[in-house]
N, C-alpha and C positions, 0 to 999 in steps of 0.2 A: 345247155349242157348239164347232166348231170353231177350233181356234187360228189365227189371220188374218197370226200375226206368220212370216215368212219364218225356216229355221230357221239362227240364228247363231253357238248357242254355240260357242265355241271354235274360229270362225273369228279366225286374225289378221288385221291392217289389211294390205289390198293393198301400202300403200307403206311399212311397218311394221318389213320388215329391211331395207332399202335406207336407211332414214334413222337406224337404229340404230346400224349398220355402218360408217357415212360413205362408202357405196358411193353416195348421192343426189346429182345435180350440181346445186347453186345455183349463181344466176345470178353469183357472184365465181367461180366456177371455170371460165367461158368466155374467161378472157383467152389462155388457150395458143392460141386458133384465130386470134388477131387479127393483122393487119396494122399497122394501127393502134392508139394510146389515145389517148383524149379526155379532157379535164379543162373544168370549168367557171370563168368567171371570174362572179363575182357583184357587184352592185352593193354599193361601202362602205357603201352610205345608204339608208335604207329611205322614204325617199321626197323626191324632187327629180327632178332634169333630168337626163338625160346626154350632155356637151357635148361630150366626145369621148373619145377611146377611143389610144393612145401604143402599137402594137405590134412598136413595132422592139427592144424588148429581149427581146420572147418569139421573135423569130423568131431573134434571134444565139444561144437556147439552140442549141447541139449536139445533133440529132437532130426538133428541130420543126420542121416539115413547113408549118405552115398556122395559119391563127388566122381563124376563120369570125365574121363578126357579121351582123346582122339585113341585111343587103344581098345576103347568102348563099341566105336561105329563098327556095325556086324558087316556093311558092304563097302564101299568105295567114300572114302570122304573127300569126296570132292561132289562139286553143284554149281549150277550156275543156269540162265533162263536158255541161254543160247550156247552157248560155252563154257563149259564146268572146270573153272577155274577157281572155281571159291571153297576153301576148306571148311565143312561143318564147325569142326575143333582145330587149333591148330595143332598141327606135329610138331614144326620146326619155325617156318619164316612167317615172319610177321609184316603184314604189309599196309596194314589200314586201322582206322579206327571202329571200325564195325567187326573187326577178326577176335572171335572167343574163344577160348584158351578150357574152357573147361566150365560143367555144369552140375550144381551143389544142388541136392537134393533133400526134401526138409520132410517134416508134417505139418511143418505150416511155414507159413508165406516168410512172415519174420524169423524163423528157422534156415530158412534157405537162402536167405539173403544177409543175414548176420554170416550164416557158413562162407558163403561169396565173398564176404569184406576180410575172412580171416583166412584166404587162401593165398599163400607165399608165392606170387609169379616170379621165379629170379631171367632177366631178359641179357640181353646184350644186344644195344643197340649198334643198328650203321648206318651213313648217311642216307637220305630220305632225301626225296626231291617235289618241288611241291606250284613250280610253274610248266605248264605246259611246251614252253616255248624252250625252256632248260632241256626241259627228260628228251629232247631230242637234238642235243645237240652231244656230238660226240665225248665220249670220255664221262656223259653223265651217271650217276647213281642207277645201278640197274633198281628197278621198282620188284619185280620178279627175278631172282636169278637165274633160276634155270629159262630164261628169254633171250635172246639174242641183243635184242633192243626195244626200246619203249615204245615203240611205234606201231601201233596197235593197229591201224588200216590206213591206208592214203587212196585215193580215188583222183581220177581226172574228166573231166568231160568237156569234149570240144567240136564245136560246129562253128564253120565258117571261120574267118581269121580277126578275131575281137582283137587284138592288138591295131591292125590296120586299120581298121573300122573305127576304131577310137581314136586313131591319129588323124582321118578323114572328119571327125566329129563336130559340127559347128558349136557344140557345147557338152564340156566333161567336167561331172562331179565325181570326187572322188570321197571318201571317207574312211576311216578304222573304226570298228562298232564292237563294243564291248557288254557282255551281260556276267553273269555271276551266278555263283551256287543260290541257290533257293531250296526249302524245304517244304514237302507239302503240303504239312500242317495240316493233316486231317484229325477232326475232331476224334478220332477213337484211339488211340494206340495199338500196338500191338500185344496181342493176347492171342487166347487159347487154349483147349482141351484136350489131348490123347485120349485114347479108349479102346479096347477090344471087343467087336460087339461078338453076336451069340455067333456067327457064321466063320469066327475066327478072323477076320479081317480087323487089322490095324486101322484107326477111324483118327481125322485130325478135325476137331471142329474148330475155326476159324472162321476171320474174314478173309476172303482172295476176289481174287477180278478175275484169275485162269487158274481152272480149280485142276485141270485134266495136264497143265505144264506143271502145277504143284505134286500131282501124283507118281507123273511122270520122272521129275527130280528125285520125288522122296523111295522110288522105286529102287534104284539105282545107290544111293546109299543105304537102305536097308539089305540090299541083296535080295531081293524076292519080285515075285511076277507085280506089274501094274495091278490086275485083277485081286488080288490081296489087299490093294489100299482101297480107302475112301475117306471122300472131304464133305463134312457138314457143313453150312453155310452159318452163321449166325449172322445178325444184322450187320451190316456193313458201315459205320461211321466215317464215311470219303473214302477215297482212293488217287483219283486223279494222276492213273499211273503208277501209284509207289508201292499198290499190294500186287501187283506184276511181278514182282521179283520176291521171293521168297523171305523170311524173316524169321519167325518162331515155330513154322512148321516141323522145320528137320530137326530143331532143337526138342520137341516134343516126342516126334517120335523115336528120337533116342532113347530119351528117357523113359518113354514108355514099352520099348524093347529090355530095357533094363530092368525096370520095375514090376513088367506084366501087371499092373492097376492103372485107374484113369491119375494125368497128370495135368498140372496146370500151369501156366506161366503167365504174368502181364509185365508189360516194361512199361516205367514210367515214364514221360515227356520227355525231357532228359535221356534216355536208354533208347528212346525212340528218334530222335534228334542223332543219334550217335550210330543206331542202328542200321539205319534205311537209307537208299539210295539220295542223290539230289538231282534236282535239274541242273544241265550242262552247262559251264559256262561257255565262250566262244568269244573268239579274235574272230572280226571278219571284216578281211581290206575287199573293197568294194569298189570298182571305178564304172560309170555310166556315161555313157554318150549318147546324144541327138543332132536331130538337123535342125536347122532353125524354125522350121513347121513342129517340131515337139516330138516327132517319129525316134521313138526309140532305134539307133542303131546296133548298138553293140555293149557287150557285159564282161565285165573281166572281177570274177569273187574268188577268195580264197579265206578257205575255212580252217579258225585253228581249234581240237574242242580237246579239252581236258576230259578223259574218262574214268578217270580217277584212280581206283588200286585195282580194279577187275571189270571184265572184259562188260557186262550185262548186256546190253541191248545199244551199247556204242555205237557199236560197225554200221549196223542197220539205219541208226538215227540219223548218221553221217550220210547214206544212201539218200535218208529221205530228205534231208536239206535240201544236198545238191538239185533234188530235183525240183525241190520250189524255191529254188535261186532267182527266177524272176519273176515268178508270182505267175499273174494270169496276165501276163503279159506279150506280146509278139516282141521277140527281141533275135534277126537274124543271127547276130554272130555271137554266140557265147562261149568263153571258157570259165570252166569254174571248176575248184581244185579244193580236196580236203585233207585234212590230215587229224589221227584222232590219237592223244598220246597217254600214255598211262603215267599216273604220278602218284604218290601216297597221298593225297589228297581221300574224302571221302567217296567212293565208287558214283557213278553216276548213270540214272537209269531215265524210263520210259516217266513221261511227265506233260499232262494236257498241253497237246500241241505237239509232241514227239520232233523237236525241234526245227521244226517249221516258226513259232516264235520267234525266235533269236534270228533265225533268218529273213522275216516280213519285217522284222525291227530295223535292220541294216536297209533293205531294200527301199521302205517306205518314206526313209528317213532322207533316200538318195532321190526318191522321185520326188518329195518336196520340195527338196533344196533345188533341183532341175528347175522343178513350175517356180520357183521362185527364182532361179538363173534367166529366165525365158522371159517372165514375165504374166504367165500363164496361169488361170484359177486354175489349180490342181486336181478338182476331177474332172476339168475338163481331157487335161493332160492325160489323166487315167481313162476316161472313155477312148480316145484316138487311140491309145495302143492297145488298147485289151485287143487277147486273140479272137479272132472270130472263127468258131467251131461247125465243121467239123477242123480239127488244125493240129500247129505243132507247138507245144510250149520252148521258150527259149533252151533248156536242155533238151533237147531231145522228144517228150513224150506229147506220144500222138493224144490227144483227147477228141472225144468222141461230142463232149458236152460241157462245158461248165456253168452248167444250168442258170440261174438267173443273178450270177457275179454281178455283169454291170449292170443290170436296174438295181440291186442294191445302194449303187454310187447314186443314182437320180432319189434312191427311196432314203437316202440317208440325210441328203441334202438339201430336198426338201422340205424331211422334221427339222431339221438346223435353222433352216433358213425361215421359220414361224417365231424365232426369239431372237432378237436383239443383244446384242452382247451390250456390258455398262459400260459408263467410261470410265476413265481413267480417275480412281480418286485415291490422291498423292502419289503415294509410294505402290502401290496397288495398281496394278493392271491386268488387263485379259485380253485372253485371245483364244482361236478355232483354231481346228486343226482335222484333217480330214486323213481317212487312211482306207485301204482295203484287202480285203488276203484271200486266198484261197489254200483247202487244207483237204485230202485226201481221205476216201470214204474207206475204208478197208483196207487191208494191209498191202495190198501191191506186190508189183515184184516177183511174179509168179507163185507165189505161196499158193497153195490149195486152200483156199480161203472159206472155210462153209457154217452153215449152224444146223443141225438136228430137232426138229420138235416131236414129238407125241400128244395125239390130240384125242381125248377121251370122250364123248359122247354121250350125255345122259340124257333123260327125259327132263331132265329140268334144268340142265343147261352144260356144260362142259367143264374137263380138265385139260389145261395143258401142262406139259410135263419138258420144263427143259432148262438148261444148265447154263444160265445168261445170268451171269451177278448183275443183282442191282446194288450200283452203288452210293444210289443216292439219285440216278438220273431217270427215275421213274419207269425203268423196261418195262416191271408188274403191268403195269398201270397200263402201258403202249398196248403191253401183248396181250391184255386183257378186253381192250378197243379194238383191236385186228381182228381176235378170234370170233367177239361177239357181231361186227357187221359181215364178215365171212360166216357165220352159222347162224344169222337171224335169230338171236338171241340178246334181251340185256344186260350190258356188260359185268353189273353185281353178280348176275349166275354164272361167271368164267371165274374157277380158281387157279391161279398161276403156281405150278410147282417146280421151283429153281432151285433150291437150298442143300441136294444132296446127289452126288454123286452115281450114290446107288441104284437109282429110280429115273434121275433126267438127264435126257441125252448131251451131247456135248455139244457146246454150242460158241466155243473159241472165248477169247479176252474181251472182255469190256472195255475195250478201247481203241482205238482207231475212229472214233465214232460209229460203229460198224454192227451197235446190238441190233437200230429202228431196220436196218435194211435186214442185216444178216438172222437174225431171229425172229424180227418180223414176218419175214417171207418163207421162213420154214414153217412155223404158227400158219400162214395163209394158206401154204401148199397142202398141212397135214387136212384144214380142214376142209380144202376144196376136194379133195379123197373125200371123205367123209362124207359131203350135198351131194358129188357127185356120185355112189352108191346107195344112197338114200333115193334118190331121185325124186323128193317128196313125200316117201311114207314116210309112218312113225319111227322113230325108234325103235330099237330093240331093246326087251324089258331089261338083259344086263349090259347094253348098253352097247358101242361102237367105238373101235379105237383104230386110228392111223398113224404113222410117222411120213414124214418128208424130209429132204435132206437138198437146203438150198446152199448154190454156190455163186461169190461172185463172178463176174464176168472175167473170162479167160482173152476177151480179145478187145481189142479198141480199134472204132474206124477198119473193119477187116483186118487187124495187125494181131497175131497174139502175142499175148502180156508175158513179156519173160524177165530178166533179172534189173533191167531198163527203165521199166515202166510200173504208172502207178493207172488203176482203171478210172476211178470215179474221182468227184473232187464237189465239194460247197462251198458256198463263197459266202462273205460278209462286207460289212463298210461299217465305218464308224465317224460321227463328228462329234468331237469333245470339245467343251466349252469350258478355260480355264480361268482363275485367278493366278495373278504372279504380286509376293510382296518383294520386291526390290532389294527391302534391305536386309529382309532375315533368308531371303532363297524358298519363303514356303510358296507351295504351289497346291493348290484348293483347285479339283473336278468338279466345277458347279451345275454343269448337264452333259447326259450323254444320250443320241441319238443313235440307237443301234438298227438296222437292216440286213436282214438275212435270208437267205436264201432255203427256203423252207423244203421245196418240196410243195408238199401238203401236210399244213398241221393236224397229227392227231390227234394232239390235247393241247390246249390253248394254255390251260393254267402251266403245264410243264413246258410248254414252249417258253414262256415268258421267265419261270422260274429258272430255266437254264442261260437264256440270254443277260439277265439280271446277275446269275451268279460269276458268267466270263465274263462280264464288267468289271465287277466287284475283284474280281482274280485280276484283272489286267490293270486294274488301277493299282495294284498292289505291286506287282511286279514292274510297273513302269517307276513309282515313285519311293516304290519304301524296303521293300523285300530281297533280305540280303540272307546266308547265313555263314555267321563269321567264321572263321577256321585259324587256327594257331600254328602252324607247321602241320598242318592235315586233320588237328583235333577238333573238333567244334567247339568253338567259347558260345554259341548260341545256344541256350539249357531248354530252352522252352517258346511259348508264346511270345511273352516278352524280349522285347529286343530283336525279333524277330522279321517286323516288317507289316505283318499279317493285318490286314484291314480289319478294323473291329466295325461295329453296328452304327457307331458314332463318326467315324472314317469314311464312312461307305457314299458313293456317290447319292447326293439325295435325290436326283431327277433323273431317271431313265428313263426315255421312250422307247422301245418295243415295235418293230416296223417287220412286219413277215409278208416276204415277196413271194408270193406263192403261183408256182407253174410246175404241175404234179412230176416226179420224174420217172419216167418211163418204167424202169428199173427197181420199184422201190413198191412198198406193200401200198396199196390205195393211194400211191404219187408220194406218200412219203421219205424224207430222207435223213441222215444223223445232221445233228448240229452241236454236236456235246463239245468240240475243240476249235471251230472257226469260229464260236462267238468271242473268244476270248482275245485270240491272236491283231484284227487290226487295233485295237483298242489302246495299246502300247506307243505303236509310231502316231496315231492320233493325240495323245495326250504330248507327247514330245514336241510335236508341229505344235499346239495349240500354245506350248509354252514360248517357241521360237514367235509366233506372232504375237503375242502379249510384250516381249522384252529383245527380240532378234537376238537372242541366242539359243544355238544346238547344241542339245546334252544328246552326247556321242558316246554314252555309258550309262548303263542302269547299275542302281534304282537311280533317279535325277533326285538327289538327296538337296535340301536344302542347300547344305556346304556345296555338292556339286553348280547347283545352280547360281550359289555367290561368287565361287570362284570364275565360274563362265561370264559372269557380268563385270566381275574386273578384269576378268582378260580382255574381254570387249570394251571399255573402259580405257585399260592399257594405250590399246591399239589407234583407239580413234586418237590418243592424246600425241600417241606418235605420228599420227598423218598427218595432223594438225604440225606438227615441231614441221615437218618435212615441207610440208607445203610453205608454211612463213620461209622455212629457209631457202627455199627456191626462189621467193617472190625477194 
């Protein structure tokens, strides 16, 4: 059979010496072009009134210019990704620690930021609420006033009757699983340029991941047509979900309505921490039953998720849980129920994994404890249920495929099973731990899901032209692989043009995992136009140009995809290999064995480098990464303190296992893997610690103290079986 996969080895990443080099301009390195700097003043209080605003000590600074506040914004101040409930400036009510009150305007940076410190906010605060479990219990603190109530979406879904099911169950684990705010700690901060170029259009240069939902936003509070704006890319320093949602964009182009010259803003660590969404936290009661063969019978989950002071990308996340409530699983009877509640807490958005995490975390944690109820090696337990496709997953959705999930479990298990774990020396112990996830290609759900390419044709090799941030997951690099085996050409002669609005077509968010399929295959489509009008001859001396316009798939198994259903899905496994020290709670990831569900890899070096880095991510989030909050405020300033795995932290041994069975669907078999690397890697390290020391940390991060505490609750307990037992005999 022919090899399907595009040929890469020993191709470097497109943007590869330019970022090694420190030749790449992130967006703190556009302040030389600026006329202006801008600084934000924030609200002291994260949730009250604000009753005025004292700016005559920010304008005596020496060199401030101006101080804009919400009477500034020339269209609607209001924003948001999904629902525009977010105030550029505020007016009145204060609700979060991310709400800005007003922006000082300087000729330089220390000008506008001295102006910032001497602006008088006078507030008046009112009660604030700050647990999820509270803002919905009657009589609580409204978060919004003008709301009804904090209860921002609730959802149900039920098949078959999982209550009965569970009572019929020859064996039921139950659990409450808890995760926490996290920040994304992307290397670059948030920064930025305004501009007016020569065609009269308002110009924002940034980083973003959805440049065409930024325009779209910034449209709307300016007052003017979409076709007026545009977004320059600069390099992009991470993302991982959190430039999804807007940040210093609107704040720019205010200022730059104000000012008519280019403007510039950077937030430090700290203003960034304070600024930007987090990942969600989540209650989730959990009960699982089986028959004494290991057959899943029946699921009963319920989801509690803190969305923090505004709506972002909540609702939807809450959708996408429920629907991988039982993973790749056959599970006839499930109910599973969410509810997602708004609190002054920091807002909470889209973030690798779109909360499908916090829910494999609860899940994986329930089918261990099972295979250890049972008796059962636990992939084993995991093969006997996975669905078999074409099928129904436990909520509801038909799949068509979940391409090569469980050989992942045999390909995970058997790099595992080539090292020996140590023994036991003293206090010191280890243990394995096995997990596996499935996580959703594209956005689902009926959304018109598509990517646009433009594919330019020269005699010496090609352009393609299209609007896919890379944020670090090598798109360039993919789409520059796709174009060159689709137009038999070497992939050095494909230049990839992403970075402006003006020029490359729209090609949706960088996330879902959803660039390799979705602008992969618009890339494939323009240039299969392109061979096929050629049909052999030369070129034309100025050359050949096509667009394509690829959509996900609208139906599954004959069904189509409506508010219900998710279309694609990839799978992963992971066995992690832990240390446990007894008496301090640390817990040391000594190996990880990762397998995934590839597709077909297009680039080996990127495949690995993304599997290595959702380790790295998940080891972090399993053991260390919190970010702390004081009544809604973050006391987390920065790196430190943070959580965030460093160089010297980082798992030292990953294997890298890609199970490759091309998928149908996908540009030369290929398929994303940018968020199932990451996800089973959490309940694997949590197993791994229960087998080192038998006990289950039922809360991240499993912080040392969590882990001490759980050894003398266990501890505790045996000493009471023991009292109970003597005193029976």
């Amino acid at each position: 059979m022919r090899d399907p996969r595009p040929p890469a080895a020993g191709i470097r990443r497109v943007d590869g010496v330019a970022k090694v080099s420190g030749l790449a301009a992130y967006p703190p390195d556009l302040a030389a072009r600026a006329a202006y700097h801008v600084a934000t003043v924030r609200a002291p209080i994260v949730c009250g009134w604000l009753e005025s605003l004292d700016v005559a000590g920010a304008l005596a600074v020496p060199g401030v210019v101006r101080v804009l506040t919400a009477a500034d914004i020339p269209g609607t101040n209001r924003f948001g990704l999904i629902t525009p409930d977010q105030p550029v400036l505020v007016e009145s009510a204060i609700a979060g620690a991310s709400d800005v009150v007003a922006l000082v305007v300087g000729m330089s940076a220390a000008a506008a930021q001295e102006g910032a410190r001497r602006v008088r906010v006078i507030t008046r605060e009112r009660p604030g609420v700050f647990d999820p479990a509270q803002a919905l219990v009657a009589g609580a603190p409204a978060v919004h006033p003008d709301r009804a109530s904090n209860l921002l979406a609730e959802r149900r879904i039920s098949r078959g009757n999982a209550t009965r099911a569970l009572a019929r169950a020859a064996v039921v684990v139950q659990g409450t699983y808890r995760t926490t705010h996290i920040d994304h700690a992307f290397l670059s901060p948030e920064a930025g340029l305004a501009w007016m170029d020569d065609d009269g259009r308002y110009v924002v240069e940034v980083a973003s991941q959805w440049p065409q939902a930024d325009l779209r936003q910034a449209a709307v509070v300016l007052g003017v047509d979409v076709d007026r704006l545009r977004l320059v890319q600069s390099t992009i320093g991470g993302a991982f979900g959190g430039r999804e949602d807007i940040s210093v964009q609107l704040l720019l182009l205010v200022a730059l309505h104000a000012m008519r010259a280019p403007v510039f803003m950077a937030w430090d660590r700290a203003e960034s921490v304070r600024g930007h969404g987090k990942r969600h936290p989540f209650v989730i009661r959990h009960a699982l039953g089986a028959d004494r063969a290991g057959r899943f019978m029946a699921a009963e989950v319920e989801f509690l998720l803190d969305a923090g002071c505004y709506a972002s990308t909540s609702v939807q996340l809450l959708d996408n849980a429920l629907k991988h409530a039982t993973g790749p699983y056959a599970v006839r009877h499930v109910l599973a129920s969410g509810r997602v509640a708004l609190t002054n807490n920091p807002f909470t958005c889209a973030f690798r994994g779109f909360g499908v995490n916090q829910v494999t975390f609860a899940l994986e944690q329930q089918v261990n404890k099972l295979a250890d109820a049972l008796g059962m090696d636990p992939a084993e337990l995991r093969h006997r249920n996975m669905v078999r496709t074409p099928g129904t997953l436990g909520p509801g959705t038909r799949v068509r495929s979940l391409g090569a999930t469980a050989e992942t479990i045999t390909g995970a298990q058997r790099g595992g099973a080539r090292r020996r774990l140590p023994r036991a020396d003293g206090d010191v112990v280890y243990g394995r731990g096995v997990s596996t996830a499935i996580k959703n290609i594209g956005y689902g759900f009926g959304v018109d899901d598509r990517a646009t390419a433009e594919v330019h044709r020269t005699r010496r090799g090609a352009i393609v032209r299209i609007a896919a941030a890379e944020v670090g997951q090598g798109v360039q690099t993919v789409l520059a692989v796709i174009a060159a085996r689709a137009l038999g050409v070497p992939p050095t002669r494909v230049t990839v043009e992403w970075g402006d609005t003006a020029t490359a077509p729209d090609a949706g968010s960088s996330s879902a995992s959803r660039q390799t399929m979705a602008a992969g295959n618009a890339v494939l489509g323009a240039c299969q136009k392109i061979v096929r009008v050629l049909g052999g001859r030369p070129v034309p001396v100025d050359g050949l140009t096509r667009r394509f316009t690829w959509r996900f798939p609208r139906t599954v198994s004959g069904e189509v995809v409506t508010g219900r259903h998710l279309a694609l899905f990839g799978g992963s496994s992971c066995v992690a290999d832990v240390a446990v020290d007894r008496l301090t709670g640390v817990v040391q990831v000594l190996r990880v064995v990762q397998a995934v569900d590839a597709g077909a890899v297009v680039h080996p070096g990127q495949f690995r480098g993304q599997v290595e880095g959702g380790v790295v991510m998940g080891q972090g989030y399993a053991l260390a990464e919190e970010c702390r909050l004081d009544h809604g405020m973050p006391t987390t300033r920065g790196f430190e303190g943070s959580g965030v795995p460093t160089a010297v932290d980082a798992v030292p041994d990953i294997e890298v296992v890609a199970v490759e069975h091309p998928e149908p669907l996908g540009p030369f078999g290929a398929r994303g893997i940018g968020e199932v690397v990451m996800i089973p890697v959490v309940p694997a390290i949590t197993a791994a610690i229960y087998d080192a020391c038998g006990v289950w940390i039922d809360e991240l991060p499993a912080t040392p103290a969590r882990v001490r505490a759980a050894l003398a609750a266990a501890a505790r307990g045996e000493r009471e079986t023991r009292k109970r037992a003597l005193g029976r005999q």
